[in-house]
N, C-alpha and C positions, 0 to 999 in steps of 0.2 A: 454598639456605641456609634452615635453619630458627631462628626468632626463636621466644623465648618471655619477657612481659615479665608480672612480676607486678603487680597492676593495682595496688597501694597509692599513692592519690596523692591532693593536697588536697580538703577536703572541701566540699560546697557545690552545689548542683544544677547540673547539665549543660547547657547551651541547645545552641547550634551550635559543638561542640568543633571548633576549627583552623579555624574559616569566618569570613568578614570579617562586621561587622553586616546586608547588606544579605541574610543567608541568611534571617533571620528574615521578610521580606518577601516572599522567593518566594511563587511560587501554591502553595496546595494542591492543582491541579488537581482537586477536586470531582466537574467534569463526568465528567471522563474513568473516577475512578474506579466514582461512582454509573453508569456507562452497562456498565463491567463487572461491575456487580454485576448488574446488571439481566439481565443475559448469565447470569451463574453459577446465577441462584435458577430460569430457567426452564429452564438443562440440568439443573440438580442436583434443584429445587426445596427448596432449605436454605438457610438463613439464610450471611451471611457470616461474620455474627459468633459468636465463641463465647460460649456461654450462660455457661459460669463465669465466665470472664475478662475477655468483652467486646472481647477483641482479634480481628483476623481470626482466622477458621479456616486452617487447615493447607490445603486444598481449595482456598478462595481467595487463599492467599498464593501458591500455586503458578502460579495465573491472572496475579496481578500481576506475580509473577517475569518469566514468558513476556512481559507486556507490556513488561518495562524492558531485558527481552535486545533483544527487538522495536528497540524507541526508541536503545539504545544502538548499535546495529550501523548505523542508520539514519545517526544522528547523530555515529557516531564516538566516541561518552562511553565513561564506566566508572561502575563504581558497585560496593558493596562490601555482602556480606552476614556477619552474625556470629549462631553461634546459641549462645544460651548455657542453659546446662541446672542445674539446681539440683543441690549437692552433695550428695551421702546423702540424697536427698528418700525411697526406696523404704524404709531403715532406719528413717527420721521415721516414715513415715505408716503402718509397722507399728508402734512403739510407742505413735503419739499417736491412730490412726483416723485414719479418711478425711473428716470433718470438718474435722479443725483442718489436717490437709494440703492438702483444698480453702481453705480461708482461705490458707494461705502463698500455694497458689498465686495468689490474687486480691490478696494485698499486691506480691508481685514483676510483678503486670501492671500493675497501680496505678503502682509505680516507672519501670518502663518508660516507660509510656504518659507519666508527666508528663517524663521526662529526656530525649524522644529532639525533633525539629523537627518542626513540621507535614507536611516533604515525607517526612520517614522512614512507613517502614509495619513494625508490629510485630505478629507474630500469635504465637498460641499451636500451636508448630509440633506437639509431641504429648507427652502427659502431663505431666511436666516440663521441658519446653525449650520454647524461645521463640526467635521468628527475628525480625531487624532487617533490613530492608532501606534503605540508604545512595543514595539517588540522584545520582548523579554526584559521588560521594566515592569517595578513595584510600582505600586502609588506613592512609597515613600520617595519615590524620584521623579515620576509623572507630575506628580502633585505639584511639587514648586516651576517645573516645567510651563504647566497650563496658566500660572499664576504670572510667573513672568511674560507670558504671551498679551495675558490681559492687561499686563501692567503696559505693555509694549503698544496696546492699542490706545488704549488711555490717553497717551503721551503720545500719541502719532496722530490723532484724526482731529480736524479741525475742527468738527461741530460738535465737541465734546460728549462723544458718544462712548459709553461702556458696555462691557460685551458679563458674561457669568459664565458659569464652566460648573460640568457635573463630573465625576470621575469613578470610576469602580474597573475592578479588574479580575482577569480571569487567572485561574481557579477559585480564588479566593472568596469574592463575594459570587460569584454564578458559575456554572459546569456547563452551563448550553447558550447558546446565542441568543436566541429569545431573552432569556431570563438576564443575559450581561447587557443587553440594551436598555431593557425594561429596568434595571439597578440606575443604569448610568443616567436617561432619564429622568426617575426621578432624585436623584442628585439634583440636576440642574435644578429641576421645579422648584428645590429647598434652597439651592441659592438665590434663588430670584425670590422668592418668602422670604429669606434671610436680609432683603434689603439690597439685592442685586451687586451687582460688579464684584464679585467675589468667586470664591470658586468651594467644590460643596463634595467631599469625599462619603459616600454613605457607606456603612462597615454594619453589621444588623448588631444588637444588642444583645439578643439570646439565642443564639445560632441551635438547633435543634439538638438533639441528645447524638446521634450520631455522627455529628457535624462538629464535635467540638473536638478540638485537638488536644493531644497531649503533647509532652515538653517535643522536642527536635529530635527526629533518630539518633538514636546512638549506633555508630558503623564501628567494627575493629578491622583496620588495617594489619595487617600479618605479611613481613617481607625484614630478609634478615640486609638487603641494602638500606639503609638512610636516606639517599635521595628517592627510592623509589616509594618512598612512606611518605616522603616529605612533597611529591607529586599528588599524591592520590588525596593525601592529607587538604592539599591546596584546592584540586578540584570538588572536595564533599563540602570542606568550611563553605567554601561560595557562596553554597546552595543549604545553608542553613543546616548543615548535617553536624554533630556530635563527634569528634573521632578519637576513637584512643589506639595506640599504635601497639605494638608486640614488635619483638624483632626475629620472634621464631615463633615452632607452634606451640612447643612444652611451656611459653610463656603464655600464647593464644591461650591453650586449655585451661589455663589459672584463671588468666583475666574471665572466661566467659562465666565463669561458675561466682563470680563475685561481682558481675555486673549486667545490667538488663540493655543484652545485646539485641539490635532489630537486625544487623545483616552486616557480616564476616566477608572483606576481601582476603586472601588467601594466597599466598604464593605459591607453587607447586614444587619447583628447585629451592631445596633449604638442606641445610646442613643438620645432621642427625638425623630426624625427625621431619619427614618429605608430606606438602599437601594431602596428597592421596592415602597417606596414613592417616593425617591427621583429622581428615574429612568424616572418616567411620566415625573419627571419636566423639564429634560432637554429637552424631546425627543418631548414636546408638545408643546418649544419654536421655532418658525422659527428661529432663532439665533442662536441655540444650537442644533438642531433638527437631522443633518447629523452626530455630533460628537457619534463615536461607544464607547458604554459603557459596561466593562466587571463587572460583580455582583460577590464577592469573598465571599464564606461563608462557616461555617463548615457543613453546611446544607447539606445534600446527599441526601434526599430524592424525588420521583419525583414532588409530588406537588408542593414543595417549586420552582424545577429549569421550571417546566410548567410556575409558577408564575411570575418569572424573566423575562421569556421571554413575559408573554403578558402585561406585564410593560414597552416594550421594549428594555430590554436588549439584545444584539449583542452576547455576550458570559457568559456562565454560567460555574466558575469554582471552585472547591472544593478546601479546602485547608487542609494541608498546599499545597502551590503551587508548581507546578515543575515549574524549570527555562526554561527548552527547552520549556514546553507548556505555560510558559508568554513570551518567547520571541517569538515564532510562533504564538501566537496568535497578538503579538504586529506590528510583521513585517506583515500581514495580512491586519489586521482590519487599521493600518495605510495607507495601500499603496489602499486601497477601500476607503479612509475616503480623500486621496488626486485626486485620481480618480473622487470622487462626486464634489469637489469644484473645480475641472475644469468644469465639465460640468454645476456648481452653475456660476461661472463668464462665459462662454459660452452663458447661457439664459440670465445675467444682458447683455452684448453686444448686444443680441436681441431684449433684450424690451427695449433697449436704442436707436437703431435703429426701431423699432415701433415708437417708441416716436415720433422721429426726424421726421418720414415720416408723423404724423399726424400736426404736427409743419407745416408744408406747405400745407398743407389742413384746412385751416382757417373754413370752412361750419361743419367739424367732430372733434371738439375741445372736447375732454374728453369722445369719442365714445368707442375708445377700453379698457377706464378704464370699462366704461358703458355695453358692452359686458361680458368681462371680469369677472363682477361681476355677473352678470346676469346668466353667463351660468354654472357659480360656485354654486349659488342660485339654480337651476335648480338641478343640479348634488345634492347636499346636500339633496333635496325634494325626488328624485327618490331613497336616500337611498343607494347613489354608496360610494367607496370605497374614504377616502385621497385621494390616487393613481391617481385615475381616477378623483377625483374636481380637483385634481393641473392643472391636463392633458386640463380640457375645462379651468380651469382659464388662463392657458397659451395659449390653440389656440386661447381663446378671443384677445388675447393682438396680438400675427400673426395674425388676419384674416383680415387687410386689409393691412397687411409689402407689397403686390404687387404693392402699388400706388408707391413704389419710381420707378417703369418704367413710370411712368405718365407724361407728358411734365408738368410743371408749368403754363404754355401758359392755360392750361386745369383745374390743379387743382386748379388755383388763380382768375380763369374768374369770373367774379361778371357776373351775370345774368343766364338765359338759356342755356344749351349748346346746339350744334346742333344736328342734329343725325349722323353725322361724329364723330366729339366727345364723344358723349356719346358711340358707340361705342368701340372710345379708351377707356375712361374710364371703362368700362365692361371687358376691357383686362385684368385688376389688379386682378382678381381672377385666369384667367391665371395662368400669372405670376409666382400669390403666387403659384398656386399649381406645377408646376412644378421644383420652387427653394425648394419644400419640396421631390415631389415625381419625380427626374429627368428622369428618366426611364418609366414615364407612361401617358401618354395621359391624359388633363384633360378631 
């Protein structure tokens, strides 16, 4: 879907559009940025900043960029860029010079630089445009942000000049830099189509088949404190997460079996019924078996987190808890735990096609449950791994998916077949092996 909202809106400077008061208190992070600058002048040897404007240069915004993709993928964040370009700036500054055109340009960096938050970074992207970078902001708050800027310039420059603004953000619309420019971009292009002095969010329409989301994680928090529920609770809402609480685990164990949980915090000290019990039990049920479960405890010592994990817990974290390490570990172990239940519905479409193919082979009725089991039996005797039972209990159920090339002619013949026939029939190993191993000669 594409949005396009024209920026006209009340008048009055900008601080932290759609952020609660305590944005204005964030770090600058200083350090971090001075150590990448210090970075850029000895590969480049140039300044960061730009000489007209005084905002970063194009060169270095690009360096920051790379670092906020860096930090965001790390951390699991988002963050939002908007570039916006002056309107008919090329007609101005042929009829006015390239003087009073350098001045626009330094009144609209001036605007900029006082309207945007200390953690924002605004440089001068090239010639007439300008880019914003949004640290851990939506477009749903970028968005009236950039609007307000334009509306700021509007209302501020004497030769009644308007600027347009393209917007798009990361992860959302793009996962690589190339591609969050190339969005943002053409954003703008469509607001200046749109009639300019506006600003132009582009969102795609039909986002590809693996790209479409389903509803928000659902997390269960598990801790028999209240406040400690009611922390961890505070940090997932934030971030778009689902949470439903337990206050032990014999409650945990109900709620997961009646709800389609993505990823279980876990306390380890609980009364009755302790993490490290209650860990086996989700992790031993086929039902519950894929859902990754993090173990929270004051515990630091190594036995205890060796313990967690051969219980099978996914993540082992001390508390009190950092928020970037529950939200990175959340954004992680969810986008692995939605990973696994495609390839979980993947194998049910296969063994449901097994099925169907033994369905028309009336002589092998209950054969590949019979395999199946057999060579799971087998695998269990020899002492192999889960891993490896699951693996022959599922080739049991494929190993004869190659009869669906079979004519029915063949596999419904009541009697002998011939040796023309039985030849076709001998093909279904084939077949199968080549819809597994296409690249290899059976």
């Amino acid at each position: 879907m594409t949005q396009t909202n024209p920026h006209h809106m009340g008048k009055g400077p900008m601080h932290s559009e759609g952020s609660d008061p305590s944005d204005a208190d964030k770090p600058e992070e200083p350090g971090m940025n001075q150590e990448i600058a210090e970075i850029y002048r000895k590969e480049t040897d140039a300044s960061c900043k730009d000489n007209l404007t005084g905002l970063f240069t194009h060169g270095f915004f690009h360096l920051l960029l790379e670092n906020e993709i860096h930090r965001s993928r790390r951390y699991g964040s988002s963050f939002t860029i908007g570039l916006i370009g002056i309107d008919g700036f090329g007609k101005y500054n042929q009829q006015n010079g390239s003087l009073k055109g350098d001045r626009i340009l330094q009144d609209f960096a001036r605007l900029i630089r006082h309207n945007v938050r200390k953690v924002d970074i605004a440089a001068r992207y090239g010639g007439d445009v300008f880019a914003i970078l949004f640290p851990e902001t939506g477009p749903d708050r970028a968005g009236p942000a950039i609007a307000r800027i334009l509306s700021q310039i509007e209302e501020s420059t004497d030769q009644a000049l308007t600027a347009s603004a393209g917007i798009a953000s990361f992860p959302a619309e793009a996962e690589t830099k190339s591609r969050l420019l190339s969005k943002t971009n053409e954003a703008l292009r469509e607001a200046k189509n749109e009639g300019r002095n506006r600003s132009f969010c582009f969102i795609a329409d039909d986002p590809a088949p693996d790209e479409i989301e389903t509803a928000d994680p659902l997390v269960l928090v598990v801790d028999d404190e209240p406040l400690n529920r009611k922390l961890m609770t505070h940090m997932l809402t934030g971030k778009d997460y689902r949470v439903l609480e337990a206050c032990d685990d014999a409650e945990a164990l109900e709620m997961v079996q009646g709800n389609d949980i993505d990823l279980i915090f876990m306390d380890v000290m609980m009364p009755e019924m302790d993490g490290f019990e209650a860990c086996p039990r989700i992790k031993t049920s086929p039902d519950t078996r894929m859902i990754p479960v993090v173990l929270l405890t004051a515990l630091d010592d190594v036995d205890s987190k060796v313990r967690g994990f051969e219980v099978g817990a996914d993540e082992f974290i001390t508390k009190p808890p950092n928020k970037l390490e529950i939200l990175a570990r959340a954004a992680s172990l969810v986008k692995v735990k939605r990973l696994n239940d495609n390839l979980t519905n993947v194998e049910k479409v296969l063994v449901a096609l097994a099925n169907a193919v033994e369905i028309k082979d009336h002589y092998t009725q209950g054969h590949i449950q019979r395999v199946s089991d057999l060579a799971a039996a087998m695998g269990r005797r020899m002492g192999m791994s889960q891993f490896r039972i699951n693996a022959l209990r599922f080739g049991g159920i494929l190993h004869d998916i190659g009869k669906i090339s079979i004519p029915e002619t063949i596999l419904k013949k009541k009697g002998r077949l011939t040796d023309e026939e039985w030849k076709v029939m001998k093909t279904h190993t084939e077949m199968e092996t080549r819809s597994v191993f296409p690249s290899k000669k059976p």
